[in-house]
C-alpha positions as YAML, in Angstrom:
chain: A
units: angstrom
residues:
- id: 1
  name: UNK
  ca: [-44.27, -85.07, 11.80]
- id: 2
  name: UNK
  ca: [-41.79, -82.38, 12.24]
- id: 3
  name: UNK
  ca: [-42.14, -79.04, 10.14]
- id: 4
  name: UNK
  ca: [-40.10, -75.97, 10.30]
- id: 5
  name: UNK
  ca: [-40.79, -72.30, 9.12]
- id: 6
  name: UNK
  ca: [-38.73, -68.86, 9.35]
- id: 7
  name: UNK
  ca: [-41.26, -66.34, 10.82]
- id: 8
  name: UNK
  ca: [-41.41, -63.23, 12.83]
- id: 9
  name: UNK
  ca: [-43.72, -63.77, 15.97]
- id: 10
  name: UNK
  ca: [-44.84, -61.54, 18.61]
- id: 11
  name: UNK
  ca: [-46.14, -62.74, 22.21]
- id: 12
  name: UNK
  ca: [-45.62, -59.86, 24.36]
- id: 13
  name: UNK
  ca: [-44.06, -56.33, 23.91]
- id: 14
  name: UNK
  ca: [-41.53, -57.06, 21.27]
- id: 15
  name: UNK
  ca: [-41.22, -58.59, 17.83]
- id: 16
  name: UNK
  ca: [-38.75, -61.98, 17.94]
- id: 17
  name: UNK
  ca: [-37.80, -63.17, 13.93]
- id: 18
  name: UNK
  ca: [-36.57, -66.82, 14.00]
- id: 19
  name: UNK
  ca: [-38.30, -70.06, 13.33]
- id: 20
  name: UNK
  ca: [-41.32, -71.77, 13.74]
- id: 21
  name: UNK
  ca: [-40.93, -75.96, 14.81]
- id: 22
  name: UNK
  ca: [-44.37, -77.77, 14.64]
- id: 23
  name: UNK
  ca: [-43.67, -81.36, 16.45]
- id: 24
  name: UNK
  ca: [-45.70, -83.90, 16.89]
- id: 25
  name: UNK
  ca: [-47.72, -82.20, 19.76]
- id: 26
  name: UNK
  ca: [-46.85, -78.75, 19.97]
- id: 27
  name: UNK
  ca: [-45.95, -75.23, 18.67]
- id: 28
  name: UNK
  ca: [-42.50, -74.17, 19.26]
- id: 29
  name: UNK
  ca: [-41.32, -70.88, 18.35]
- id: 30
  name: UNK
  ca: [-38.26, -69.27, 19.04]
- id: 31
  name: UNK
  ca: [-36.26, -66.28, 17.24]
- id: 32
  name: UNK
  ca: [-34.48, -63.20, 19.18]
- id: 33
  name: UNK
  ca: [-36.15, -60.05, 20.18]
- id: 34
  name: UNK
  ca: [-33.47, -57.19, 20.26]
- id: 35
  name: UNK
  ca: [-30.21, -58.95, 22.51]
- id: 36
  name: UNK
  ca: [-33.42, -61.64, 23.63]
- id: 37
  name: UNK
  ca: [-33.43, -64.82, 22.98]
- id: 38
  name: UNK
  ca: [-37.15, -65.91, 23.38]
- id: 39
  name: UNK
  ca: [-38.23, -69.21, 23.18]
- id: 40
  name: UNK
  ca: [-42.47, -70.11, 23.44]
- id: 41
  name: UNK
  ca: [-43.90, -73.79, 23.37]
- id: 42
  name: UNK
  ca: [-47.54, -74.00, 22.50]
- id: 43
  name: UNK
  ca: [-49.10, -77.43, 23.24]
- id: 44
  name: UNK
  ca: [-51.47, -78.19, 20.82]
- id: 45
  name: UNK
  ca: [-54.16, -78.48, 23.52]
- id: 46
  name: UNK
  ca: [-54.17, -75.13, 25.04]
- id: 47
  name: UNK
  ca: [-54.83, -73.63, 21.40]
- id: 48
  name: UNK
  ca: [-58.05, -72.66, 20.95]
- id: 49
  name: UNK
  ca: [-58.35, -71.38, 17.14]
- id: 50
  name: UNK
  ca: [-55.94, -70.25, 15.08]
- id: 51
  name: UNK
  ca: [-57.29, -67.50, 12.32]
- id: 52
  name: UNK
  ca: [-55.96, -65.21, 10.04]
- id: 53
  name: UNK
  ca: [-55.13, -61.86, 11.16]
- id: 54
  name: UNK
  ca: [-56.52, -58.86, 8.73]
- id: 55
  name: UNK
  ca: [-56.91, -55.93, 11.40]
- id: 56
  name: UNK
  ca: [-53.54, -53.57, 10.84]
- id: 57
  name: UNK
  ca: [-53.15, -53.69, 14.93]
- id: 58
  name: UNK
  ca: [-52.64, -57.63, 13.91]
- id: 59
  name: UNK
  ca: [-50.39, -57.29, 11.48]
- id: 60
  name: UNK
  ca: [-46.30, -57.42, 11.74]
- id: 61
  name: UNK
  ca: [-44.02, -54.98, 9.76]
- id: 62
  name: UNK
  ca: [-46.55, -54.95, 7.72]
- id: 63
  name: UNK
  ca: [-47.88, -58.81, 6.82]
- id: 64
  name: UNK
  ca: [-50.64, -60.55, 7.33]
- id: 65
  name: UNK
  ca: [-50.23, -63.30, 10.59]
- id: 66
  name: UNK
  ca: [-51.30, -66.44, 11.85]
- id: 67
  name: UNK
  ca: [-53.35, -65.61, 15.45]
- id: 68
  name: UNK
  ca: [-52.56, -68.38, 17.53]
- id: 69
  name: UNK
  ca: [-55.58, -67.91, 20.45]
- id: 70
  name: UNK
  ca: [-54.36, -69.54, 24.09]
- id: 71
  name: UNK
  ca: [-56.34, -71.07, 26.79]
- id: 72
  name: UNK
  ca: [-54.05, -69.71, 29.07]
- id: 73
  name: UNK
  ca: [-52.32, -66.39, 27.31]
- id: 74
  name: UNK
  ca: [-52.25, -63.67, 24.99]
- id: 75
  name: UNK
  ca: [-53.03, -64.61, 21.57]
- id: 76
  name: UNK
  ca: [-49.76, -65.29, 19.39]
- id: 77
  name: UNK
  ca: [-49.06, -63.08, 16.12]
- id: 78
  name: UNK
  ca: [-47.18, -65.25, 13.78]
- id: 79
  name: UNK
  ca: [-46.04, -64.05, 10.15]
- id: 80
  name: UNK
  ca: [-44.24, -66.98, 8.49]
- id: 81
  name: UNK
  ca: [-41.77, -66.15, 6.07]
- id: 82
  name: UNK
  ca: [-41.94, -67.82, 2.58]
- id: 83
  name: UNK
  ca: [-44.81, -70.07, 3.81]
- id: 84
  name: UNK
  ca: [-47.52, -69.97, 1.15]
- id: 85
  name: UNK
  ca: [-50.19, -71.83, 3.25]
- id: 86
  name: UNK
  ca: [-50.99, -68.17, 4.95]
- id: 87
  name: UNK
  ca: [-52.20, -66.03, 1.65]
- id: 88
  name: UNK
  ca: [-53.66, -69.66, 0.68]
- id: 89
  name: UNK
  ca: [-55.82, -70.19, 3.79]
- id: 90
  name: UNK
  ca: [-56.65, -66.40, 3.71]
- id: 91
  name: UNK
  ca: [-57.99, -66.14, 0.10]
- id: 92
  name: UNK
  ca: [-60.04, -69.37, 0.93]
- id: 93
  name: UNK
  ca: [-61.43, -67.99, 4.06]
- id: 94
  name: UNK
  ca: [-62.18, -64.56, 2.47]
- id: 95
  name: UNK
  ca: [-63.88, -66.67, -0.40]
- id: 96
  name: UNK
  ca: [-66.14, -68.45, 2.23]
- id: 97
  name: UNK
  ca: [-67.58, -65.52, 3.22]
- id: 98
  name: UNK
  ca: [-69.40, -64.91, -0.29]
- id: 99
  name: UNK
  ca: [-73.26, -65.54, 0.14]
- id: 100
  name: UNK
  ca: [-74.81, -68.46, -1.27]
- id: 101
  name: UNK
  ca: [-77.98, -70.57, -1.09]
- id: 102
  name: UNK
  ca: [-76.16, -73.54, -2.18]
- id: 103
  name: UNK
  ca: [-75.98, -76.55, 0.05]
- id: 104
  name: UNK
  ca: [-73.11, -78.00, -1.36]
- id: 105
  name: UNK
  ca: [-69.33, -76.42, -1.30]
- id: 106
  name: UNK
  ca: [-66.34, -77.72, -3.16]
- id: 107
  name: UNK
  ca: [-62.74, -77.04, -3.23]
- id: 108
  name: UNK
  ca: [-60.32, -78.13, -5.68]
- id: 109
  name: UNK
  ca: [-56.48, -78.86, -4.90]
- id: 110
  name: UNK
  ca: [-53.97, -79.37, -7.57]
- id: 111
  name: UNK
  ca: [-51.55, -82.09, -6.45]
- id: 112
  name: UNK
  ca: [-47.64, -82.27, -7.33]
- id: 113
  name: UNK
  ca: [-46.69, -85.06, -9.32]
- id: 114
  name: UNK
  ca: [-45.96, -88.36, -7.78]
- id: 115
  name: UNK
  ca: [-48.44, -87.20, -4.55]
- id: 116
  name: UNK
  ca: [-51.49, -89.24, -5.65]
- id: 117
  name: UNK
  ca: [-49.88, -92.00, -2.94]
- id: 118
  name: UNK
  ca: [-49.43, -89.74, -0.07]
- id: 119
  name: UNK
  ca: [-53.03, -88.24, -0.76]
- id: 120
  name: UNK
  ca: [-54.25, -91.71, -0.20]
- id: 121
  name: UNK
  ca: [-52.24, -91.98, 3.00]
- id: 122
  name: UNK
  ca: [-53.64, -88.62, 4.43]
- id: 123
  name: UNK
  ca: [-57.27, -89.38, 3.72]
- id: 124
  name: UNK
  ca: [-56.91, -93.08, 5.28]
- id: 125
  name: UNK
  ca: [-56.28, -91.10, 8.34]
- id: 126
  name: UNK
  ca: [-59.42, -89.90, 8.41]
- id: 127
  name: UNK
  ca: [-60.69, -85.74, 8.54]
- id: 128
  name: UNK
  ca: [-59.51, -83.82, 11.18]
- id: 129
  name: UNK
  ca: [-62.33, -83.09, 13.00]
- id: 130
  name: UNK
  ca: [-65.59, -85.08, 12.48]
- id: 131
  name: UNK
  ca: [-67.80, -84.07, 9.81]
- id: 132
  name: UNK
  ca: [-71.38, -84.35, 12.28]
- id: 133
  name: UNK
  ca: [-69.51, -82.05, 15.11]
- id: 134
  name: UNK
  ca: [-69.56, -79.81, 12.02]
- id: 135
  name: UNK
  ca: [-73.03, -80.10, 11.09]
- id: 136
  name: UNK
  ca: [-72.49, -81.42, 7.32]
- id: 137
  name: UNK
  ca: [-74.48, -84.44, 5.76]
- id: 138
  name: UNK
  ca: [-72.37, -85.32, 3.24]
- id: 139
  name: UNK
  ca: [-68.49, -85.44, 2.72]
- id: 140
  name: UNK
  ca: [-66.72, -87.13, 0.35]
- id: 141
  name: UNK
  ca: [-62.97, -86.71, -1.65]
- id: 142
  name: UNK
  ca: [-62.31, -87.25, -5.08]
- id: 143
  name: UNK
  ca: [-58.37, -87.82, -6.36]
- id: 144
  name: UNK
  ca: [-57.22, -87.92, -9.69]
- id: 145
  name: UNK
  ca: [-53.26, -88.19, -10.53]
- id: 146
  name: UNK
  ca: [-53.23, -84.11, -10.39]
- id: 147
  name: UNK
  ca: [-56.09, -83.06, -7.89]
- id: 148
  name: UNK
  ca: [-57.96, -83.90, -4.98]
- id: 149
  name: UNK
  ca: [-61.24, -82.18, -4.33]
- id: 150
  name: UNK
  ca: [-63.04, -81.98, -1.13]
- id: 151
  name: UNK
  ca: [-66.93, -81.97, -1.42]
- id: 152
  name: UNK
  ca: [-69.15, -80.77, 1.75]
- id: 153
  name: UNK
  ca: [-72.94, -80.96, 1.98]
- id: 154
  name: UNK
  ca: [-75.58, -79.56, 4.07]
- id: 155
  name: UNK
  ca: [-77.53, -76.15, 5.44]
- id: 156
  name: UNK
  ca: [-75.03, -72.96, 5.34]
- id: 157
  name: UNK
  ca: [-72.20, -75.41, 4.44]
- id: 158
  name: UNK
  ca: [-69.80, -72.32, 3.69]
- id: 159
  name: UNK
  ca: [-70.02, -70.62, 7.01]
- id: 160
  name: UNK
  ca: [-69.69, -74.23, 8.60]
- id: 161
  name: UNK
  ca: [-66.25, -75.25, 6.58]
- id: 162
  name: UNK
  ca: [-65.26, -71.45, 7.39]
- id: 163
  name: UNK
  ca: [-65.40, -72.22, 10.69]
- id: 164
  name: UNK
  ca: [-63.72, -75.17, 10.99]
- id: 165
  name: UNK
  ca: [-60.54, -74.06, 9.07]
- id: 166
  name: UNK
  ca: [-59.87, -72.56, 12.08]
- id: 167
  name: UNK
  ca: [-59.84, -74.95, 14.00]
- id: 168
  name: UNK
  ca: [-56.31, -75.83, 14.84]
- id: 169
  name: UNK
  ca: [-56.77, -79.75, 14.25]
- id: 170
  name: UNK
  ca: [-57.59, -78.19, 10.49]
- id: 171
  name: UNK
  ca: [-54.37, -76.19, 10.11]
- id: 172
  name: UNK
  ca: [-52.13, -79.32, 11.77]
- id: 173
  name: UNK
  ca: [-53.63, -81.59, 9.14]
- id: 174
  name: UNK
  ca: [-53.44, -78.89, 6.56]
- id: 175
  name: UNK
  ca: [-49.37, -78.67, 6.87]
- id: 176
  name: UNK
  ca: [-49.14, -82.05, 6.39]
- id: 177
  name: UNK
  ca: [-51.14, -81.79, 2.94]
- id: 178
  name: UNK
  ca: [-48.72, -78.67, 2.00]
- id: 179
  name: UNK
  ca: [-46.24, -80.88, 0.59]
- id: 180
  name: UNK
  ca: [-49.28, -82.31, -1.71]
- id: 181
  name: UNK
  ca: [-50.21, -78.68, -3.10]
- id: 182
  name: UNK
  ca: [-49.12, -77.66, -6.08]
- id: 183
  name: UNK
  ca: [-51.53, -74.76, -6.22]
- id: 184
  name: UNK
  ca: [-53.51, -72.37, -3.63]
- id: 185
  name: UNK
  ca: [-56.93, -74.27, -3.07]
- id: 186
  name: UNK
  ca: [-59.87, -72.60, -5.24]
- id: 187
  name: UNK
  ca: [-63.66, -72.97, -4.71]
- id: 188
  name: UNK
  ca: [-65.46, -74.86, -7.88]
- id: 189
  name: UNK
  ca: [-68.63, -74.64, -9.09]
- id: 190
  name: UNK
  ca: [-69.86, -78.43, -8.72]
- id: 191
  name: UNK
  ca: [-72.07, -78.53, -11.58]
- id: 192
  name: UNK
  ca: [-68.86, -78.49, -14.03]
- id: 193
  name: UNK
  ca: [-67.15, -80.67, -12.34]
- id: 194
  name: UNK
  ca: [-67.54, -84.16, -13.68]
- id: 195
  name: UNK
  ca: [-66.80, -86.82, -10.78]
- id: 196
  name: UNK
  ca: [-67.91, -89.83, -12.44]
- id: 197
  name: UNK
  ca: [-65.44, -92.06, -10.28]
- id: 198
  name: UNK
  ca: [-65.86, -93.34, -6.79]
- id: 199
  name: UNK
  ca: [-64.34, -91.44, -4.01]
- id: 200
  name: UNK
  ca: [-61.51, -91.80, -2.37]
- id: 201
  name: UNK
  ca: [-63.00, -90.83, 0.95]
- id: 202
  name: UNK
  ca: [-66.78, -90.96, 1.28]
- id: 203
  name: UNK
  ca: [-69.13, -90.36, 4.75]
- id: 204
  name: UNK
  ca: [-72.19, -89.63, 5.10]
- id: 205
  name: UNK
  ca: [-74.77, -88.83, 8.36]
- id: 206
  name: UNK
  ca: [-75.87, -91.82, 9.99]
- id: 207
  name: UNK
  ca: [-79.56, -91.18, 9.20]
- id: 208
  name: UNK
  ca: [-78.18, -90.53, 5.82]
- id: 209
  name: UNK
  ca: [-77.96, -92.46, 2.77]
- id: 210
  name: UNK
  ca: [-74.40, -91.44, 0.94]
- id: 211
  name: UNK
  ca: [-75.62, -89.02, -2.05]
...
């Protein structure tokens, strides 16, 4: 996999705008700072979280950025330009932190036409990070030819899938669904939805019985 953004990114004193190249184990950015050329690689391995910057000393000129947080450095301001994954991932995280006494969370995805094969590909990968490391009892996914949605079970499920959206295994795997999307993911209630087929992806606890 090999994706590439414009952005604006900031790693020291001054602001660098150029491009963003995500390979198939690393972060590179590079763009030019003033007459500076500067050029970062991030391995995926030395990234710690990556979360959505909302404090104004975050931002850059202005917008909303990625925070890239290092193992060994400063955290990373990123604002990608013309990437819609960023006001996406933000309204879904901001959505997650709604209360609820509900132990089950879903989130619907509208897919682009002709994606229902590549959806099928992704989720025979498997999740990015596994579901009992997250604490969740359930997880299944449903597709249909125009929308995937990802069900999540168990105790204070929305502060758990919160978390791991940060999780920089989360946002690798989410890029590669991007070209899926054909709308910003939403929360749904589950009691209208009606998924009377079987799932595309199911897992379950292994004391648990799938629901």
């Amino acid at each position: 996999m090999h994706e590439r953004y414009a952005v604006t990114f900031r790693s020291g004193s001054a602001a660098a705008t150029g491009r963003l190249d995500i390979e198939q184990d690393r972060l590179v950015l590079q763009g030019v700072a003033g007459p500076d050329v500067v050029e970062l690689a991030i391995p995926f391995a030395d990234l710690v979280e990556i979360r959505v910057g909302r404090r104004p000393e975050e931002r850059l000129n202005g917008y909303r950025t990625i925070l890239l947080e290092r193992t060994n450095g400063p955290a990373v301001r990123v604002a990608p330009l013309g990437l819609a994954m960023l006001p996406e991932i933000a309204d879904l995280l901001q959505s997650l932190t709604r209360p609820t006494d509900e132990g089950v969370l879903a989130v619907s995805v509208r897919l682009k036409a002709g994606c229902l094969g590549r959806a099928r590909e992704l989720l025979a990968k498997g999740p990015p990070l596994d579901p009992a490391l997250l604490g969740l009892s359930h997880h299944e996914v449903y597709l249909r030819d125009d929308e995937a949605v990802f069900v999540f079970h168990g105790t204070g499920v929305r502060a758990r899938v919160s978390q791991a959206i940060r999780h920089p295994a989360v946002w690798r795997a989410g890029l590669a669904w991007q070209r899926c999307f054909a709308a910003a993911p939403q929360i749904v209630d589950v009691a209208a939805l009606t998924l009377d087929t079987a799932p595309a992806y199911s897992w379950a606890a292994p004391d648990r019985e799938p629901a």
